[in-house]
PDB file with SEQRES, HELIX, SHEET and CRYST1 records, atoms N, CA, C and O in Angstrom:
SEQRES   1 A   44  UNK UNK UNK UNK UNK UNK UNK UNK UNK UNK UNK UNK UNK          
SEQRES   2 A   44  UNK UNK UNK UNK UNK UNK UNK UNK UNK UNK UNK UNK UNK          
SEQRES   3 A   44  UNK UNK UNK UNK UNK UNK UNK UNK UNK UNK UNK UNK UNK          
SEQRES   4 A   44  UNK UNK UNK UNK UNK                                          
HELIX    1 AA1 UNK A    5  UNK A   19  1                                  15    
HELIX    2 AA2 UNK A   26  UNK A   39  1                                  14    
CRYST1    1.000    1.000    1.000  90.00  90.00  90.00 P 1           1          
ATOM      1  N   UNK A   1      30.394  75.434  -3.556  1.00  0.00           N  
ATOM      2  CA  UNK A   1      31.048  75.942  -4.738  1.00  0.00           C  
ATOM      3  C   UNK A   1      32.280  76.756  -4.379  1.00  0.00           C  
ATOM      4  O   UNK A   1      33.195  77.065  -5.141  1.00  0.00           O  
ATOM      5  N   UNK A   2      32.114  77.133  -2.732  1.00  0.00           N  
ATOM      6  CA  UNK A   2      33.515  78.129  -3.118  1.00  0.00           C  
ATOM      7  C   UNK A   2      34.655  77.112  -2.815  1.00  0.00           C  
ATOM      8  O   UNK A   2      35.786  77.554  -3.013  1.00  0.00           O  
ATOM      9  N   UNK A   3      34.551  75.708  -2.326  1.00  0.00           N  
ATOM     10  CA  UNK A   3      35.750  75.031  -2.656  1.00  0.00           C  
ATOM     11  C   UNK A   3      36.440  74.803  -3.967  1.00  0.00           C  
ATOM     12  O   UNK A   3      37.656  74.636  -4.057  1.00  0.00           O  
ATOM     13  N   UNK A   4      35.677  74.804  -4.896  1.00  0.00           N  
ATOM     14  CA  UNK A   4      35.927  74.508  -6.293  1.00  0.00           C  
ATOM     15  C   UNK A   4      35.700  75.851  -6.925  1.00  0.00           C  
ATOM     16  O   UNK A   4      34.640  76.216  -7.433  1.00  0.00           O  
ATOM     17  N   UNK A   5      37.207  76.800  -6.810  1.00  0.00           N  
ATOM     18  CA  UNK A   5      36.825  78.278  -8.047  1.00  0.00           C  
ATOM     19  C   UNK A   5      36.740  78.143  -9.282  1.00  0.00           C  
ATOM     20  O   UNK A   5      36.185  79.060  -9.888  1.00  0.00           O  
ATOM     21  N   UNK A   6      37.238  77.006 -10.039  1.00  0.00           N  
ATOM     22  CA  UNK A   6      36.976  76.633 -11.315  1.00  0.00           C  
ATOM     23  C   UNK A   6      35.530  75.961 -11.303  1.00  0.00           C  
ATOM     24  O   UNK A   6      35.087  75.956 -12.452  1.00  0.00           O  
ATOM     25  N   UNK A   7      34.921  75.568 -10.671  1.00  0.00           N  
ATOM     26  CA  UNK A   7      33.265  75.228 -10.746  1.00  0.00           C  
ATOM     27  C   UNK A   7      32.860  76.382 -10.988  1.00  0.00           C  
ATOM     28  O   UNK A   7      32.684  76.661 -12.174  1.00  0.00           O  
ATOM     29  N   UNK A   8      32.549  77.550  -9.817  1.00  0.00           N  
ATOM     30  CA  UNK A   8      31.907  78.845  -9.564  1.00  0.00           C  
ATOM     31  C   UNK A   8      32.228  79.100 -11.034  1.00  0.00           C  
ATOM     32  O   UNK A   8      31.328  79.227 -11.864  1.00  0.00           O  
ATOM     33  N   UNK A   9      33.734  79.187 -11.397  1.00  0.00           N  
ATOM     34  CA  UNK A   9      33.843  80.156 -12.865  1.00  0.00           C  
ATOM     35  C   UNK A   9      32.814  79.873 -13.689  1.00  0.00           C  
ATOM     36  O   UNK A   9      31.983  80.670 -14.125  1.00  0.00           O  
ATOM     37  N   UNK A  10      32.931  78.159 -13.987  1.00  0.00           N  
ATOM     38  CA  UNK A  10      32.022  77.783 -15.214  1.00  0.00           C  
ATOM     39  C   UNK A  10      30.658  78.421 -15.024  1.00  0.00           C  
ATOM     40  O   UNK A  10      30.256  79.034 -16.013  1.00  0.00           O  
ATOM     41  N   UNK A  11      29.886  78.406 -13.995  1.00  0.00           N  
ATOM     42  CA  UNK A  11      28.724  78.757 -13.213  1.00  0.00           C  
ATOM     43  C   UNK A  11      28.545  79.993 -13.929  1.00  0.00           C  
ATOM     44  O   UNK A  11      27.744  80.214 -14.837  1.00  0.00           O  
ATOM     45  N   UNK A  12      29.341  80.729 -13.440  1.00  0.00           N  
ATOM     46  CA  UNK A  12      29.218  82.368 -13.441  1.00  0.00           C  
ATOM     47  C   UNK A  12      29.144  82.960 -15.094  1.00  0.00           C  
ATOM     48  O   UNK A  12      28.557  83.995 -15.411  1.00  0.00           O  
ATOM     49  N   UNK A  13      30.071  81.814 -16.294  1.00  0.00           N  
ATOM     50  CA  UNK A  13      30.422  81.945 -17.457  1.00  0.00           C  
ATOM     51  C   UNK A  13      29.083  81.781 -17.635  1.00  0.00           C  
ATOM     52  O   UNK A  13      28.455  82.815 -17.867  1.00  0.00           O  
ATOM     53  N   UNK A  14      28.320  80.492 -17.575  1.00  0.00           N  
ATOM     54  CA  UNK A  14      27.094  79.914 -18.383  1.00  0.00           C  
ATOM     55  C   UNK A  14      26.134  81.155 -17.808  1.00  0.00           C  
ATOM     56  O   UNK A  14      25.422  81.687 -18.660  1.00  0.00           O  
ATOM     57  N   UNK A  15      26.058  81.613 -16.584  1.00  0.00           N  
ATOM     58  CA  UNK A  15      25.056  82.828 -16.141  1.00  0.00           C  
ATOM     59  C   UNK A  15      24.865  83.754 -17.048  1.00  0.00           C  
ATOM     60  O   UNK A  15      23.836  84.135 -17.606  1.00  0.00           O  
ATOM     61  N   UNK A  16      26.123  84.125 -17.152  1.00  0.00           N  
ATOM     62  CA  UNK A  16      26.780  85.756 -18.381  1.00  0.00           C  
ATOM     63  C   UNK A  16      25.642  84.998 -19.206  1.00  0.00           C  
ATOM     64  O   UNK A  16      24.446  85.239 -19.367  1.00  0.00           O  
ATOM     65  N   UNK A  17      26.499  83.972 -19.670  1.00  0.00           N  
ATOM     66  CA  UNK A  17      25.471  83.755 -21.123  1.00  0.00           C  
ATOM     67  C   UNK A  17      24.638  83.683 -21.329  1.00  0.00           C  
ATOM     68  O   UNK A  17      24.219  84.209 -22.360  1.00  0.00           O  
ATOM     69  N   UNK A  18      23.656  82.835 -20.318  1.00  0.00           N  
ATOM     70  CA  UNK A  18      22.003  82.168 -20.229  1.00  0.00           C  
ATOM     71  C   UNK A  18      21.522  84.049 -20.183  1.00  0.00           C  
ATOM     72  O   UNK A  18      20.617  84.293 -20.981  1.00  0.00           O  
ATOM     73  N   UNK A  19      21.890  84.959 -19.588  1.00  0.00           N  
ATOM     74  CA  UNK A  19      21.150  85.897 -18.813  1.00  0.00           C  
ATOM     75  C   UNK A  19      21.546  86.928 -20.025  1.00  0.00           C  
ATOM     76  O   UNK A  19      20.780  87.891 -20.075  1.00  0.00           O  
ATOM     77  N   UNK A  20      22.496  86.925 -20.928  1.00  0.00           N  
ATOM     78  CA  UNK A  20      22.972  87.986 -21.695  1.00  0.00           C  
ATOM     79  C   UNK A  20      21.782  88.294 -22.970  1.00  0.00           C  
ATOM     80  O   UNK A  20      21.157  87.464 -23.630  1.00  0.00           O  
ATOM     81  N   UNK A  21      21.736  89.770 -23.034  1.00  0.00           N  
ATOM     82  CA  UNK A  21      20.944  90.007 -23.832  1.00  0.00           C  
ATOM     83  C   UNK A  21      20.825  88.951 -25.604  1.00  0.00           C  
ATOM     84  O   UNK A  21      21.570  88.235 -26.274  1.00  0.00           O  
ATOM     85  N   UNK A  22      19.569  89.417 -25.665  1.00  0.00           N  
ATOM     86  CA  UNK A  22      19.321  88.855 -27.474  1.00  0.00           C  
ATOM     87  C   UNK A  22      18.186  88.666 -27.502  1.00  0.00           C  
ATOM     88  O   UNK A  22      17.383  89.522 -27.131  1.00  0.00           O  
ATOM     89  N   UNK A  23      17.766  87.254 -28.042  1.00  0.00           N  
ATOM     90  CA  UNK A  23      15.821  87.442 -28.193  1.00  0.00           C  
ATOM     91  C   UNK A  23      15.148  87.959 -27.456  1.00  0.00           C  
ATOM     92  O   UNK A  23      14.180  88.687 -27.677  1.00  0.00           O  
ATOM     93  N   UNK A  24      15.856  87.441 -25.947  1.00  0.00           N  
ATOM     94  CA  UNK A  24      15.253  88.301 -24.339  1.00  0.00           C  
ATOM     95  C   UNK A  24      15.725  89.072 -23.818  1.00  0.00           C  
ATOM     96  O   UNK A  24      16.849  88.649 -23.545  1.00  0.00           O  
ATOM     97  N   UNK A  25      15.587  90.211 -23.387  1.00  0.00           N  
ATOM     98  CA  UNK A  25      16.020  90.923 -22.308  1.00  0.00           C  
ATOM     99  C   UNK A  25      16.698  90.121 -20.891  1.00  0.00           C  
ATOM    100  O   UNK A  25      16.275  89.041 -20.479  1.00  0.00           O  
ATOM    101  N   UNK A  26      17.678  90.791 -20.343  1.00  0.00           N  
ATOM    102  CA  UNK A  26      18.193  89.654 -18.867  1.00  0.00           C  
ATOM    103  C   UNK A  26      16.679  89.548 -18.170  1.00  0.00           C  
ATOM    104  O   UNK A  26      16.199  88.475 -17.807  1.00  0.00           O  
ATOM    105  N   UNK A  27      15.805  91.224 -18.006  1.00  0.00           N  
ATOM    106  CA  UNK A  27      14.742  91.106 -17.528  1.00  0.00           C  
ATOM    107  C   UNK A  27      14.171  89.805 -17.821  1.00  0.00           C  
ATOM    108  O   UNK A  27      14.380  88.861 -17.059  1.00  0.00           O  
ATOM    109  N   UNK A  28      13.427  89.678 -18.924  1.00  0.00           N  
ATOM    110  CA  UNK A  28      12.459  88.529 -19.531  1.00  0.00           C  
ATOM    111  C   UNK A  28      13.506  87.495 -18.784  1.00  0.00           C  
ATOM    112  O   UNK A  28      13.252  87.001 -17.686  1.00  0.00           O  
ATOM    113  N   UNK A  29      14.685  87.240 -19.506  1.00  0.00           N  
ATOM    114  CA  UNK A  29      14.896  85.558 -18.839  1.00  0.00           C  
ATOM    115  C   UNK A  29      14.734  85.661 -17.519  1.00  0.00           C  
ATOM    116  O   UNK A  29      14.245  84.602 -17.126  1.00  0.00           O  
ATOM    117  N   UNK A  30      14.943  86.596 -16.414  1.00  0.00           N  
ATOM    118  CA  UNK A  30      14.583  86.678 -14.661  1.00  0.00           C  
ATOM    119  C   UNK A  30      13.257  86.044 -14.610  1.00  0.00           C  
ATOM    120  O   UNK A  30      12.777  85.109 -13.970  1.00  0.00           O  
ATOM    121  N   UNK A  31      12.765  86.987 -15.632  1.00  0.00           N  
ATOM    122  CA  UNK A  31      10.949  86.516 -15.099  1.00  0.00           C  
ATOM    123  C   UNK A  31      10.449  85.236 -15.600  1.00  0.00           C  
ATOM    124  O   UNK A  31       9.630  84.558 -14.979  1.00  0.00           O  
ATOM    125  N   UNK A  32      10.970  84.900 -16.775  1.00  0.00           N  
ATOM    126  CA  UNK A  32      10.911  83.104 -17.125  1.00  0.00           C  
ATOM    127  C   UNK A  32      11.389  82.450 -15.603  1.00  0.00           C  
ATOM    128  O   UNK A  32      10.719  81.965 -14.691  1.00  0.00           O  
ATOM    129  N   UNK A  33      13.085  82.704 -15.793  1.00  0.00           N  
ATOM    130  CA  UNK A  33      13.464  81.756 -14.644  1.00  0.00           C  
ATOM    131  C   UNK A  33      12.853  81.492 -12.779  1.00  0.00           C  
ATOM    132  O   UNK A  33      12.865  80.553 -11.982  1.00  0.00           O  
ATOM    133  N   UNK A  34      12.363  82.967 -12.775  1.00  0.00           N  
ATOM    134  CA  UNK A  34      11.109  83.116 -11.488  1.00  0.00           C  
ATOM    135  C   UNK A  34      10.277  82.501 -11.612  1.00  0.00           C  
ATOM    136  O   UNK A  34      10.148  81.742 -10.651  1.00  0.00           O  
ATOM    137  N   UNK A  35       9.627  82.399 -12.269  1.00  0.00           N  
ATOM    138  CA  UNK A  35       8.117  81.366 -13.203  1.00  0.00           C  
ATOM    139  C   UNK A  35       8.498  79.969 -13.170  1.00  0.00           C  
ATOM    140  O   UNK A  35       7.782  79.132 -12.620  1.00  0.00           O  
ATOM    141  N   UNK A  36       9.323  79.752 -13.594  1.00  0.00           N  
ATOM    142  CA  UNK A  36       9.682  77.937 -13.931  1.00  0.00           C  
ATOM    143  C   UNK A  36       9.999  77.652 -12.091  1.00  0.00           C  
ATOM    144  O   UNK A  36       9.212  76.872 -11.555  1.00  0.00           O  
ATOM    145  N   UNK A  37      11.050  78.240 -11.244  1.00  0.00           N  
ATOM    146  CA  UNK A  37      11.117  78.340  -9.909  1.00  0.00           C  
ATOM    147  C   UNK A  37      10.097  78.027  -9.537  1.00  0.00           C  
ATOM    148  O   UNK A  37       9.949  76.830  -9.295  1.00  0.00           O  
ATOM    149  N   UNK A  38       9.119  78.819  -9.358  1.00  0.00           N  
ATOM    150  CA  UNK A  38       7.896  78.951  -8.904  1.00  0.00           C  
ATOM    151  C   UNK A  38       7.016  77.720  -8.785  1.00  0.00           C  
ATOM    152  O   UNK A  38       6.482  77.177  -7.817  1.00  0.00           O  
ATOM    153  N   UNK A  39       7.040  77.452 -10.108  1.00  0.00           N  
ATOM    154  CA  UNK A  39       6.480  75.941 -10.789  1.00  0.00           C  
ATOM    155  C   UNK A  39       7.211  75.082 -10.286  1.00  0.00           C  
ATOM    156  O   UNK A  39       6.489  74.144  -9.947  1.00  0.00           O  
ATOM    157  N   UNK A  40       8.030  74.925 -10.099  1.00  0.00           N  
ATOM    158  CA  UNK A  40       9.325  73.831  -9.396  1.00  0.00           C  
ATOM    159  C   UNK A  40       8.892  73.844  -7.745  1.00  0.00           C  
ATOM    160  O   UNK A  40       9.307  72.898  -7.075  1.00  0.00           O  
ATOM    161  N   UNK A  41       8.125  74.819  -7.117  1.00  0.00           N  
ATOM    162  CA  UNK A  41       8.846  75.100  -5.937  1.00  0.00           C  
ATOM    163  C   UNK A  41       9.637  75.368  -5.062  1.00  0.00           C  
ATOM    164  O   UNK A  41       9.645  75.293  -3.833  1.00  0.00           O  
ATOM    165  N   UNK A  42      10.594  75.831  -6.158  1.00  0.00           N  
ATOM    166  CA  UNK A  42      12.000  76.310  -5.312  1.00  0.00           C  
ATOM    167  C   UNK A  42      11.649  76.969  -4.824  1.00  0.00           C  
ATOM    168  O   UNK A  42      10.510  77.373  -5.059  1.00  0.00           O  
ATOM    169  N   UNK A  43      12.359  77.448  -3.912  1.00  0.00           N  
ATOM    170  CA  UNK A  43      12.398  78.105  -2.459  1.00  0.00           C  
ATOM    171  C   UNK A  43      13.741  79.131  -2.849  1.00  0.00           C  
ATOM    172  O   UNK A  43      13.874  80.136  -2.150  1.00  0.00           O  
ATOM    173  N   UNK A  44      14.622  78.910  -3.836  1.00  0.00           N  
ATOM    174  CA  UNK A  44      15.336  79.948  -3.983  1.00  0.00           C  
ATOM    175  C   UNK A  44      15.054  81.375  -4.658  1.00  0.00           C  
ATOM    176  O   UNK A  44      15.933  82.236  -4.673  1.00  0.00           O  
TER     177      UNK A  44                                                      
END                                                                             
């Protein structure tokens, strides 16, 4: 991604958003997105 700074941007834009407060707390969506990870097996 850091070849492409207009990729990273979009990345970083949709983050703000997915992670920005409202029904959930950033908390809550972390701990969804840890959970689904988890379930996935990511390793990240």
């Amino acid at each position: 991604m850091s070849h492409r700074p207009d990729f990273l941007a979009a990345i970083m834009d949709a983050s703000r958003l997915h992670f920005s407060d409202g029904a959930l707390t950033r908390a809550q969506h972390e701990m969804i997105a840890s959970y689904v990870s988890a379930l996935n097996r990511c390793h990240y």
